[in-house]
FIBA-47945 format. One record per residue (C-alpha): residue number from 1; residue in three letters; x, y, z. Coordinates in nm, 4 decimals, padded with zeros to 6 digits. Layout:
<sites>
  nr rest        X        Y        Z
 NUM  ala        X        Y        Z
...
</sites>
This chain:
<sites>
  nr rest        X        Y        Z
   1  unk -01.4456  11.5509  04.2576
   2  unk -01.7721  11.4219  04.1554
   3  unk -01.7706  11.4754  03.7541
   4  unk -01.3940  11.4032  03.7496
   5  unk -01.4438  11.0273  03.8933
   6  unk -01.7791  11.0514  03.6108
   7  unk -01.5525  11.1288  03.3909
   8  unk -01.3334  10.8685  03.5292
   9  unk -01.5865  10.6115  03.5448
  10  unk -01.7076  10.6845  03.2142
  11  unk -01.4142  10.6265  02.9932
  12  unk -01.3995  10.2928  03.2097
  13  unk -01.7415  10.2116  03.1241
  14  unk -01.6658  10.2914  02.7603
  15  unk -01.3381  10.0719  02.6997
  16  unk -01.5461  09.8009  02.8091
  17  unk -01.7892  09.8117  02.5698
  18  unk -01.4960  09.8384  02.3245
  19  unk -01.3914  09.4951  02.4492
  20  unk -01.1196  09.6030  02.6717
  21  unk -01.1050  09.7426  03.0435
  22  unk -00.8618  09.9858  03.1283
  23  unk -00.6764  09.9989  03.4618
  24  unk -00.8009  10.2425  03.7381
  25  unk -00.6083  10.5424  03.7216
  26  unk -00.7070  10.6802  04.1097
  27  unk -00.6727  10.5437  04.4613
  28  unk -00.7801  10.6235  04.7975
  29  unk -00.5029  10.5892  05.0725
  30  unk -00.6627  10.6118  05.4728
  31  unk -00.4459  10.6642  05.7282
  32  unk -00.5092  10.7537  06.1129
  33  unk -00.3038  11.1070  06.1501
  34  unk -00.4016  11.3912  05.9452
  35  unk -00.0859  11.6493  05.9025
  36  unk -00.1109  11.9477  06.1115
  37  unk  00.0477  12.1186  05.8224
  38  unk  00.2062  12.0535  05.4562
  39  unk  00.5546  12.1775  05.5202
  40  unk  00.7566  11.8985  05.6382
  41  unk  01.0805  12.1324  05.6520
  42  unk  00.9381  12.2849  05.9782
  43  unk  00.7532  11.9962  06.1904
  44  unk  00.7899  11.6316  06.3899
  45  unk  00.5021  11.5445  06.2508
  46  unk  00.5506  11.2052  06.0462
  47  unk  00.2322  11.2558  05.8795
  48  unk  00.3084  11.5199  05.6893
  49  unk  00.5856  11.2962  05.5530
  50  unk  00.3359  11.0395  05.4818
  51  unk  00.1253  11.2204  05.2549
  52  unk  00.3641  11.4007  05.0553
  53  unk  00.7388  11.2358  05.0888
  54  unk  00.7862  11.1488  04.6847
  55  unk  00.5132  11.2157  04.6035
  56  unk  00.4696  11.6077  04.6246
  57  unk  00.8272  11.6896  04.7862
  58  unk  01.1713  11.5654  04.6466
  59  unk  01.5375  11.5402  04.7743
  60  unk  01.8664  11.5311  04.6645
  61  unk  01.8506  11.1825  04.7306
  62  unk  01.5990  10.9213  04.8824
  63  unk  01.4888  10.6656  04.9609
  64  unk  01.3220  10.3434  04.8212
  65  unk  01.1309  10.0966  04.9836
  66  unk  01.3892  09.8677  05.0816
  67  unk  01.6143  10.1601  05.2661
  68  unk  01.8616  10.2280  05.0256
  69  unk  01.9394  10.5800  04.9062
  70  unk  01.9714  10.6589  04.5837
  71  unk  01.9885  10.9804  04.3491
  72  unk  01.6935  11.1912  04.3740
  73  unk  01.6988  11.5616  04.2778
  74  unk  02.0651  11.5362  04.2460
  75  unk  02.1778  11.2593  03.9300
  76  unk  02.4996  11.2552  04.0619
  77  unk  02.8194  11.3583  04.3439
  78  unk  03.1688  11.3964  04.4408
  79  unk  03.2569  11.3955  04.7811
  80  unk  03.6472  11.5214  04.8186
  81  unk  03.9372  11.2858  05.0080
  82  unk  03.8742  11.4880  05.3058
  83  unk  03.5185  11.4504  05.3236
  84  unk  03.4506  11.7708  05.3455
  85  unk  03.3220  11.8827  04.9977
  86  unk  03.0094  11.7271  04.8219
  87  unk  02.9598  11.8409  04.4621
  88  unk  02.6266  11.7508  04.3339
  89  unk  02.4977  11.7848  03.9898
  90  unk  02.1526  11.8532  03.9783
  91  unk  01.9040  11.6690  03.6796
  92  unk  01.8177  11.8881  03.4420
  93  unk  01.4675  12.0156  03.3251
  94  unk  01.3209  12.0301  03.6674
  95  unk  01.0488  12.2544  03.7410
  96  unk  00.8263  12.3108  03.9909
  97  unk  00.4547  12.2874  04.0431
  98  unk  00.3897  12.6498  03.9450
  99  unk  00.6101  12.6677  03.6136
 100  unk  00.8909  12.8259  03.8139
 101  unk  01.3002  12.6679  03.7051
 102  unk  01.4492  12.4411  04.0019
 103  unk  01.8159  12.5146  04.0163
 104  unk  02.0852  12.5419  04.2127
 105  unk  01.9669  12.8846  04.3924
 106  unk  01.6490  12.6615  04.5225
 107  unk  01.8900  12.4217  04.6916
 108  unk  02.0982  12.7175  04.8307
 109  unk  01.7805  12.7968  04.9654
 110  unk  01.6892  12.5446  05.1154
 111  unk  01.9795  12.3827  05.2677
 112  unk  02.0469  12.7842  05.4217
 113  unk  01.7134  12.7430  05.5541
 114  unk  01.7533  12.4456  05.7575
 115  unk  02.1082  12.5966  05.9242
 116  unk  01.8892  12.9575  05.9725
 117  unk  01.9080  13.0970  06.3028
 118  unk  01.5237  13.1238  06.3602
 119  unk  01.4885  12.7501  06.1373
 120  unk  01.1866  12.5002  06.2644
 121  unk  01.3642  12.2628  06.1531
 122  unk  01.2868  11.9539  06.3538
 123  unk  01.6198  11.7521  06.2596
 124  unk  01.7855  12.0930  06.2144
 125  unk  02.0938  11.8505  06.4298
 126  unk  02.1565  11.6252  06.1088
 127  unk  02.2670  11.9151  05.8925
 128  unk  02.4834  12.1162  06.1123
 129  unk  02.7716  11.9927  05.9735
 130  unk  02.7130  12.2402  05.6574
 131  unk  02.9693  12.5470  05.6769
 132  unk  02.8280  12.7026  05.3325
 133  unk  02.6319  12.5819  05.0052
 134  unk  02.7715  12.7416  04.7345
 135  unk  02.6204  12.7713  04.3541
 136  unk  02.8422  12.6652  04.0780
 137  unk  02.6202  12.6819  03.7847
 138  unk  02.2216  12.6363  03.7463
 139  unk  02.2779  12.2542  03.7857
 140  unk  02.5626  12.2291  04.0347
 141  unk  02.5846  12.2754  04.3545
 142  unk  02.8266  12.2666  04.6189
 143  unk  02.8192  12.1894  05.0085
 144  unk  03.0974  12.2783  05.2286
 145  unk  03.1027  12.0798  05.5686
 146  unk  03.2973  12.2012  05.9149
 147  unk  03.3885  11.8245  05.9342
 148  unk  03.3259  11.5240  05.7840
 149  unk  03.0049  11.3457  05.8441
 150  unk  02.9667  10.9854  05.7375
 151  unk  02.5959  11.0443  05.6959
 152  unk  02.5175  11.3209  05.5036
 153  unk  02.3980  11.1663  05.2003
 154  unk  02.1526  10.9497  05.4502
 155  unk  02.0866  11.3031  05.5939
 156  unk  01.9732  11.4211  05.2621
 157  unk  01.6584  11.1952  05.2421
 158  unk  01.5209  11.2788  05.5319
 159  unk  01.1735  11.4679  05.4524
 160  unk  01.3186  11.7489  05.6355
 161  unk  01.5894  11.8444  05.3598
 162  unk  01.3406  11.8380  05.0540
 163  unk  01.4015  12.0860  04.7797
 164  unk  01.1925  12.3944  04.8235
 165  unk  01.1492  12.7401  04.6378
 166  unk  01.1821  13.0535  04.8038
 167  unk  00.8819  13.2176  04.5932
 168  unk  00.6347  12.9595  04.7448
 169  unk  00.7727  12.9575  05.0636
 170  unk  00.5318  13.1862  05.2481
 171  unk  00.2139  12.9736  05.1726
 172  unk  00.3853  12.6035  05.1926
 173  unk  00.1954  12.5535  05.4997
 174  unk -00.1427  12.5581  05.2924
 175  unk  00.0020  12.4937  04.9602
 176  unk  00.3212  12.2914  04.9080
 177  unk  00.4617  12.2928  04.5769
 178  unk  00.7389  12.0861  04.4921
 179  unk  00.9107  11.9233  04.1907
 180  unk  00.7309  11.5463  04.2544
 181  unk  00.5530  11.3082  04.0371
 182  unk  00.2378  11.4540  04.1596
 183  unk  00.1187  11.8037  04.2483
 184  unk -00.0881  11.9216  04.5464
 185  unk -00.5267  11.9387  04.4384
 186  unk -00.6640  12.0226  04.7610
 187  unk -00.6882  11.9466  05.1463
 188  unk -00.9971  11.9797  05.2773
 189  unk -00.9043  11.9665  05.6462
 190  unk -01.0760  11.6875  05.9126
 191  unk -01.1341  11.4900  05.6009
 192  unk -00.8254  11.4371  05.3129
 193  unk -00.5961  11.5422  05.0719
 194  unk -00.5964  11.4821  04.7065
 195  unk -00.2801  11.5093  04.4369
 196  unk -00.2860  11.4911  04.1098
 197  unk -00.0323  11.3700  03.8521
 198  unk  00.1700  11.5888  03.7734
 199  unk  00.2085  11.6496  03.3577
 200  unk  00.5867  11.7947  03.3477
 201  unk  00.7362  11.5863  03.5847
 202  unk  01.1310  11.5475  03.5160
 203  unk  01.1528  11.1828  03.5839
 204  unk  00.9398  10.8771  03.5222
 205  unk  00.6026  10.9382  03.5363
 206  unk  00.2950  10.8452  03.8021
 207  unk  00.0733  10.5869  03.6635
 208  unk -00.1977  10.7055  03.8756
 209  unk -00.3969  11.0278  03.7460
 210  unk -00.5158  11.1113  04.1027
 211  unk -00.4853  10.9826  04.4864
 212  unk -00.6873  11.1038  04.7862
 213  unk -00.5202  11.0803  05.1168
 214  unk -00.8820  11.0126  05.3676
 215  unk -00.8047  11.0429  05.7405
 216  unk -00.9854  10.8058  05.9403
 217  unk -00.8230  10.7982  06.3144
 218  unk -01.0730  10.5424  06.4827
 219  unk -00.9857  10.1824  06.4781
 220  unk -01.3355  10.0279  06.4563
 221  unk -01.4189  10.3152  06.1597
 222  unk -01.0577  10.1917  05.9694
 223  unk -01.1843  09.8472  05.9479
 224  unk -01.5360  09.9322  05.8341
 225  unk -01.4366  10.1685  05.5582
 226  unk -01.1556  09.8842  05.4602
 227  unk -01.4548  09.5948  05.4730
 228  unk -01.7162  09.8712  05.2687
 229  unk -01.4097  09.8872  04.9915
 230  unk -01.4802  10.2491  04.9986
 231  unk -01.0765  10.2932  05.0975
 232  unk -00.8234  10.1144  04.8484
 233  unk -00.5511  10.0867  05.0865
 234  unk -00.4785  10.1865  05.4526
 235  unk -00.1338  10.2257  05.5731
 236  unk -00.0599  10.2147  05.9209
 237  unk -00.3664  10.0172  05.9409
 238  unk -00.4795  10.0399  06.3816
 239  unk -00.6610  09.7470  06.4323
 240  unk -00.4225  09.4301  06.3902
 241  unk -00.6617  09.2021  06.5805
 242  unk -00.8448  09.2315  06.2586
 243  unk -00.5438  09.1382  06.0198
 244  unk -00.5833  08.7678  05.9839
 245  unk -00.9826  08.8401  05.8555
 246  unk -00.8646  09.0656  05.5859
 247  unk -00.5979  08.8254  05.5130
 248  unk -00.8301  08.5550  05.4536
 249  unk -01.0446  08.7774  05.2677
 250  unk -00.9352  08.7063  04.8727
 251  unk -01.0371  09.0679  04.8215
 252  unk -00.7819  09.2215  04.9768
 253  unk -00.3744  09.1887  05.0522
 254  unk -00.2120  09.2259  05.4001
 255  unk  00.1448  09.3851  05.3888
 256  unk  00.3586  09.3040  05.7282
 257  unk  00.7068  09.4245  05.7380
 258  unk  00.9582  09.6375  05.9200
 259  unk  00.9543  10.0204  06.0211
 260  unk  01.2433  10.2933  06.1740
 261  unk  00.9312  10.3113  06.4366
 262  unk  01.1118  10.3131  06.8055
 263  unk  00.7875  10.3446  06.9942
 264  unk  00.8996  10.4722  07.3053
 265  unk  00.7693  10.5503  07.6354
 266  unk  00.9096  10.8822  07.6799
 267  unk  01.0275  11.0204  08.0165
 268  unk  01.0636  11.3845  08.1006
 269  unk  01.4176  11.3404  08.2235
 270  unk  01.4568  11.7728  08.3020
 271  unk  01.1174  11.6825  08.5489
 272  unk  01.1046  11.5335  08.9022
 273  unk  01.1072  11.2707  08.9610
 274  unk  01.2095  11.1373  08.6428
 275  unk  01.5690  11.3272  08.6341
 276  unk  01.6486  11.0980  08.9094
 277  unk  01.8337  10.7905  08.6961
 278  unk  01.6731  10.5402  08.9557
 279  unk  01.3154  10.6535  08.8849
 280  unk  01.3604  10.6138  08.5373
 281  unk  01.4867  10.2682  08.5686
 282  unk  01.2313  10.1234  08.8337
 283  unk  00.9795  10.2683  08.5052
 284  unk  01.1877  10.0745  08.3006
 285  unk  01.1596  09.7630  08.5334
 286  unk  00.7607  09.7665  08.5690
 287  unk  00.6778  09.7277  08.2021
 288  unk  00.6224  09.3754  08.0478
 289  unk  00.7023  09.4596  07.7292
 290  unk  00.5216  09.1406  07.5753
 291  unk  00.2176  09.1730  07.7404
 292  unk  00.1959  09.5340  07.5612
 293  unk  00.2816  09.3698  07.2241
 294  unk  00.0468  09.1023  07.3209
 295  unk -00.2334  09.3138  07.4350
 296  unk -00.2446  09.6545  07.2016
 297  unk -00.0664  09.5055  06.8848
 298  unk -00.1400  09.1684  06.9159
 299  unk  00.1617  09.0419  06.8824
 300  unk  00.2932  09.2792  06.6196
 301  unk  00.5990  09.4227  06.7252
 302  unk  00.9493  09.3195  06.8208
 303  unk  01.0625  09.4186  07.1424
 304  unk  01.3649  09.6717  07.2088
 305  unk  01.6028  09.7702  07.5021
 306  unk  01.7182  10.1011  07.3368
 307  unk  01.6744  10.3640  07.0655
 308  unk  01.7251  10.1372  06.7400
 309  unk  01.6033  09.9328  06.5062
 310  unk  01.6553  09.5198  06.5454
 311  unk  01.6717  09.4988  06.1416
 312  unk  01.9587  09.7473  06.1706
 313  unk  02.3047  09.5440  06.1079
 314  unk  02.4282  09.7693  06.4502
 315  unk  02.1455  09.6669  06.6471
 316  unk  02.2674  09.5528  07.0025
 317  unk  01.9888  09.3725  07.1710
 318  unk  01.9758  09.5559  07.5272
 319  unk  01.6322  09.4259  07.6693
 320  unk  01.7933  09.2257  07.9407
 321  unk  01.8840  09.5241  08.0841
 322  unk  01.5147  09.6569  08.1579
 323  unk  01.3948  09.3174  08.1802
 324  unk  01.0280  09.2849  08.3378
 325  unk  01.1039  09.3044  08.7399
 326  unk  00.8463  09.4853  08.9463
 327  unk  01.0451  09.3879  09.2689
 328  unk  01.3539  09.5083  09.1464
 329  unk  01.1187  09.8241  09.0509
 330  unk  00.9516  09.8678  09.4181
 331  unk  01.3340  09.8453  09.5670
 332  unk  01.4315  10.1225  09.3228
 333  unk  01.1811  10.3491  09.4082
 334  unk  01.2342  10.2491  09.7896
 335  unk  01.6563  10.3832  09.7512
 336  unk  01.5140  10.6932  09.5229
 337  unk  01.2981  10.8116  09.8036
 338  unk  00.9243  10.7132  09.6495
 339  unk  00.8627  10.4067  09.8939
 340  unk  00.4689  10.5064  09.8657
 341  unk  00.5265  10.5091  09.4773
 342  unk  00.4318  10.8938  09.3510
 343  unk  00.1910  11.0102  09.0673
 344  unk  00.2456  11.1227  08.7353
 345  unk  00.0387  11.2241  08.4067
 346  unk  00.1047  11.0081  08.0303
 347  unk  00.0086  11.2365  07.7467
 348  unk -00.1379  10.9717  07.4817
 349  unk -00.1578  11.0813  07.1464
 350  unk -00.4219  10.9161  06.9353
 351  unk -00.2495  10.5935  06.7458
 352  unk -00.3894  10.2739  06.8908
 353  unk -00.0015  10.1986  06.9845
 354  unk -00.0072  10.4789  07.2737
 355  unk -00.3612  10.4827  07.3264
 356  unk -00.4116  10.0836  07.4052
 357  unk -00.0786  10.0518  07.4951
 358  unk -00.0872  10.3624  07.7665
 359  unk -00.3931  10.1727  07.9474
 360  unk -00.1754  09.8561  07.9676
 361  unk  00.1396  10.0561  08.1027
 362  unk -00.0699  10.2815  08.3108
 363  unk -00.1993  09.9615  08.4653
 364  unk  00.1512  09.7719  08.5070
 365  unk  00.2555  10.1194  08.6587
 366  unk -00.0019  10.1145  08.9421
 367  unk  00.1569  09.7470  09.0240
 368  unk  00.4503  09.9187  09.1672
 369  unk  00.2935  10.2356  09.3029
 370  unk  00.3177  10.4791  09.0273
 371  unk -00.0059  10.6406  08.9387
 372  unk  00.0054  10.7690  08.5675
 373  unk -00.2885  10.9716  08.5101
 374  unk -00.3796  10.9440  08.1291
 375  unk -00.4407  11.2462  07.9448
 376  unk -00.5741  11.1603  07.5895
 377  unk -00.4302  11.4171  07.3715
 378  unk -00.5125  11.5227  06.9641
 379  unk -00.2006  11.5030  06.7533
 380  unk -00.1774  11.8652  06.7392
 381  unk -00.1721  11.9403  07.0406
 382  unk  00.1008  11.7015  07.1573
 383  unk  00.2940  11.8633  06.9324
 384  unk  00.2035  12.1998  07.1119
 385  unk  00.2203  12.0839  07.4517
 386  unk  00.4794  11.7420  07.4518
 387  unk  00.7317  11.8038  07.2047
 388  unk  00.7309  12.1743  07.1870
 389  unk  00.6366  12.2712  07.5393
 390  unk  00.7905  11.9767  07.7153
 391  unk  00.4900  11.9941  07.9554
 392  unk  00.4734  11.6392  08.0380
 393  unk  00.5638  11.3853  08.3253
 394  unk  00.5124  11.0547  08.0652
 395  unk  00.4351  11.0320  07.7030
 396  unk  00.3968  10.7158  07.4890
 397  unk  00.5223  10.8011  07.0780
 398  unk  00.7071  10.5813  06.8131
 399  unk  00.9573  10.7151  06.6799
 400  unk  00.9652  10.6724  06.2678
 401  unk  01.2534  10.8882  06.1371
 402  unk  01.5392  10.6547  06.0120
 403  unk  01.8556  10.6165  06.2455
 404  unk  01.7763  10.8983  06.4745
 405  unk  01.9611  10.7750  06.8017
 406  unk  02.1357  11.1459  06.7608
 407  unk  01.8525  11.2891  06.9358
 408  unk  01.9464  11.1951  07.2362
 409  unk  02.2590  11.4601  07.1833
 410  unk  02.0251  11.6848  07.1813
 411  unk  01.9288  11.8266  07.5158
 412  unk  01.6644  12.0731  07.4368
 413  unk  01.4757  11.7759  07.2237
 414  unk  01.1514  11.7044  07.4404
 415  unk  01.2437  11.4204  07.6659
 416  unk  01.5361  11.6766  07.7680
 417  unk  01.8321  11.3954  07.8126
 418  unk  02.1274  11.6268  07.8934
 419  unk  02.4847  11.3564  07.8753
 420  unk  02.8276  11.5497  07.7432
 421  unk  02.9582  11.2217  07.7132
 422  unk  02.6622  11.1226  07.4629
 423  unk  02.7056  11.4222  07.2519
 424  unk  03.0551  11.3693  07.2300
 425  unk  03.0455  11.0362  07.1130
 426  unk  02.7367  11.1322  06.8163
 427  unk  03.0223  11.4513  06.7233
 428  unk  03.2633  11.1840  06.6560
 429  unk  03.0293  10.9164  06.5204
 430  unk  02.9255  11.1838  06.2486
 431  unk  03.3247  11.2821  06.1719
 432  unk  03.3571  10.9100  06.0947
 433  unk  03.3295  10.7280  05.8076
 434  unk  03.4894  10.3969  05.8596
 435  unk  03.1960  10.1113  05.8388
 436  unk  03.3686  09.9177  06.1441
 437  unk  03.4370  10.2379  06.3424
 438  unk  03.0869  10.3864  06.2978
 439  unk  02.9304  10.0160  06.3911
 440  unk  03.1245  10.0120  06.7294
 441  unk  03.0583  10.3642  06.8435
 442  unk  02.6585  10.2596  06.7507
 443  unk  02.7235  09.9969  06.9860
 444  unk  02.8177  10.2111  07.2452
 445  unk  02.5920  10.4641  07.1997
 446  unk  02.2837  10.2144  07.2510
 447  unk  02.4351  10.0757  07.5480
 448  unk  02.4772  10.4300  07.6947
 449  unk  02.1442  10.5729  07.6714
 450  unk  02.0118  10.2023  07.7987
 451  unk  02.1901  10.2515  08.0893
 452  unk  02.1021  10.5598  08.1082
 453  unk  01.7301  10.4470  08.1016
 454  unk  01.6806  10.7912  07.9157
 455  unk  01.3467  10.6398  07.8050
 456  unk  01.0845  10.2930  07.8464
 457  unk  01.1892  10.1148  07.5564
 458  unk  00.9212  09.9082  07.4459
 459  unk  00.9088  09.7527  07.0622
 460  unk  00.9497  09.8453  06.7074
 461  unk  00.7086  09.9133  06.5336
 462  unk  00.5576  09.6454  06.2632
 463  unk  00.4120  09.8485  05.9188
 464  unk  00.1152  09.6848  05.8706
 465  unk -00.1245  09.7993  05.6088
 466  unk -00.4349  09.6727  05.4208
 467  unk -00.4320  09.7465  05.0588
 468  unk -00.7338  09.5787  04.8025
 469  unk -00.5577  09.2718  04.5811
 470  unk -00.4900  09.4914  04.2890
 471  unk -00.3269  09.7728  04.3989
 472  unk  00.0634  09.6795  04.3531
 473  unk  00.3938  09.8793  04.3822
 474  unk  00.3298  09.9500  04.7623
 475  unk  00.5901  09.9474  05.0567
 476  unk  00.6104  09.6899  05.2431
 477  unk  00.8593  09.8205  05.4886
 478  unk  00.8615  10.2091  05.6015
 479  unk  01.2190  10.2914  05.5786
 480  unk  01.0781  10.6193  05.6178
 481  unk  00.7366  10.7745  05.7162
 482  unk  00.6102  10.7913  05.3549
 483  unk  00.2821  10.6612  05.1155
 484  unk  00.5459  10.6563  04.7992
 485  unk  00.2623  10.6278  04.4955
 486  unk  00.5289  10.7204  04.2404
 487  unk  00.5474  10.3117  04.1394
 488  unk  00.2318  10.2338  04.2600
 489  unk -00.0659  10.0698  03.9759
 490  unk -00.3878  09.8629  03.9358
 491  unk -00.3825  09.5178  03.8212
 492  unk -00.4850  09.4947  03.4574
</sites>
């Protein structure tokens, strides 16, 4: 790393003592989660995502910044009248990382392996619509469906549906290679990641030569390394009580905007006494969701009543139905048999949302007699323990996949919310494809769950990064979890 940024630094050096400076050609991106591994086809972990959605991995579509979807690995489709055949034609000249063709076997591959019996998957749900995928020629590719689904080119961007090749499959966890703009350098673990750019990419290429993802998890540390300069930009920036000094800093640029983030405070609804609906809604009652926005996000972060995103055109706002009501929360407990109140544990993972957030909840808790021992956890092993093992009474995560209300039609997913009624209504939601149809069953599925008070809904999460004035081309908004560096360049 050293005599590359010489190098680097050198031919800088040396254009301006020709009279001209060229732009930087490498950035360092911080963030506060490092990726337990580099395979985003097989985890829940958004920062895996973050690191190499775009940038490393590629779709058959994606998305761009402002949440469209648009043609990724596949330059064009037909869908048939019936909705249940979508031809794709694949863009041509695609390789991967090591050399090796991409083709129409590779998305056989891995569109099979999602639907596999013994997949790890973790929105293995979205795609099991597919009946077959079927090779045509080296460029097209066909996907048969068992019924319609209104959202399977949406599907299709998802991180988890990337385009991988079965001869680098065993080592993806260490070594991804993909068909992106850039190709994995090296990930030298408790520290970063770097990519390079990659030479023979199909498409338009990176104007960055290399980036190196840092991981810097602790809020005070973030905010010294952004002050130092020795970060360029940190998405998902943890300390927004220090925003307004960056932004009145002229040497650096604030970005504020929107996320899919549902940050949740998620209740183990398969564990006593939270599979008792009245527990879970005297929970619901004791949290003042404003003083939580107030007091870990300072004010960054809008709240919510359900599982979806207020920017969403099918939002419904349902906060007045958990509205901040410790009475109403003390009678609750009284009818559900808890007139003492009872004790519980809240698995915090380490983003200052759950951490400072789970000491104010933890607090409003004990105002009504529940007693929510905190267990600060690593990222990993919430993974291992939360979502896998569903060992947990109370957990506090935000939710940053796009549109994913059909987990709760899942009942083995962590929280363990088990409604036939729910999973009926997400079957028919994905059969549809009517815009009007689709909006009112959204409708109803927000107000269900609500009522359900499956989970403490608490705000959406605000993407809020710090970036230094001359990087441009970055996200404002995180329609997905993703650090998309494919447009990104220095100021001349």
């Amino acid at each position: 790393m050293f005599h590359l940024r010489s190098l680097i630094l050198g031919t800088c050096a040396a254009a301006l003592m020709a009279g001209g400076a060229a732009a930087q050609s490498d950035i360092t991106v911080a963030m506060q989660l490092e990726p337990p591994h580099l395979d985003p086809t097989s985890a829940a972990a958004g920062a895996i995502d973050q690191v190499l959605y775009s940038n490393v991995f590629e779709g058959l579509t994606r998305f761009m910044g402002d949440g469209s979807v648009v043609p990724g690995l596949a330059k064009s489709w037909e869908i048939s009248e019936d909705g249940l055949t979508y031809t794709f034609k694949l863009q041509e000249g695609v390789t991967f990382h090591d050399g090796t063709t991409m083709d129409a076997e590779d998305v056989k591959f891995s569109l099979d392996r999602i639907g596999a019996e013994n997949s790890a998957n973790a929105q293995k749900a979205l795609f099991s619509a597919i009946s077959e995928v079927n090779v045509i020629d080296p460029t097209t590719v066909e996907i048969k469906l068992s019924e319609p689904n209104g959202n399977m080119l949406f599907n299709l961007a998802w991180g988890d549906a990337v385009i991988v090749a079965p001869e680098s499959i065993d080592n993806i966890k260490q070594l991804p290679i993909g068909t992106g703009a850039f190709k994995f350098t090296s990930w030298t673990q408790g520290d970063n990641i770097m990519i390079e750019k990659n030479p023979t990419y199909w498409g338009a290429p990176a104007a960055l030569d290399m980036a190196t993802f840092k991981f810097i998890s602790d809020p005070t540390a973030a905010f010294a390394s952004m002050m130092a300069e020795d970060v360029d930009v940190f998405v998902g920036f943890p300390a927004p009580e220090n925003l307004p000094q960056f932004e009145a800093d002229p040497r650096f640029q604030v970005l504020v905007g929107s996320t899919e983030g549902e940050t949740i405070l998620a209740m183990n609804n398969k564990q006593a006494p939270f599979d008792n609906v009245k527990v879970r809604e005297a929970v619901a009652h004791a949290i003042n969701r404003q003083a939580i926005i107030d007091g870990a996000m300072f004010g960054y972060g809008t709240p919510i009543g359900t599982h979806f995103a207020p920017h969403n055109p099918a939002y419904v706002d349902e906060t007045a139905i958990s509205a901040f009501d410790p009475e109403k929360s003390k009678a609750l407990l009284a009818e559900a048999g808890f007139p003492d109140g009872f004790e519980t544990t809240l698995d915090l993972p380490p983003p200052s949302y759950a951490r400072r957030g789970g000491e104010i909840i933890a607090a409003q808790l004990a105002d009504v007699g529940i007693t929510a021992k905190i267990n600060n956890v690593e990222w990993a092993q919430w993974l291992e323990t939360v979502f896998k093992g569903k060992n947990f009474g109370l957990t506090i995560v935000s939710h940053t996949e796009p549109m994913d209300i059909g987990i709760y039609a899942n009942p083995d997913y962590y929280f363990q919310y088990d409604n036939p009624d729910f999973q009926a209504l997400m079957a028919k939601l994905n059969a549809t494809t009517d815009a009007d149809m689709r909006t009112e069953m959204l409708g109803q599925a927000q107000k269900m769950i609500s009522q359900d008070y499956v989970n403490g809904y608490l705000f959406q999460l605000a993407a809020m990064s710090v970036a230094k004035a001359g990087v441009q081309g970055l996200w404002s908004n995180a329609p997905t979890q993703a650090t998309d560096l494919t447009g990104v360049t220095w100021a001349e």
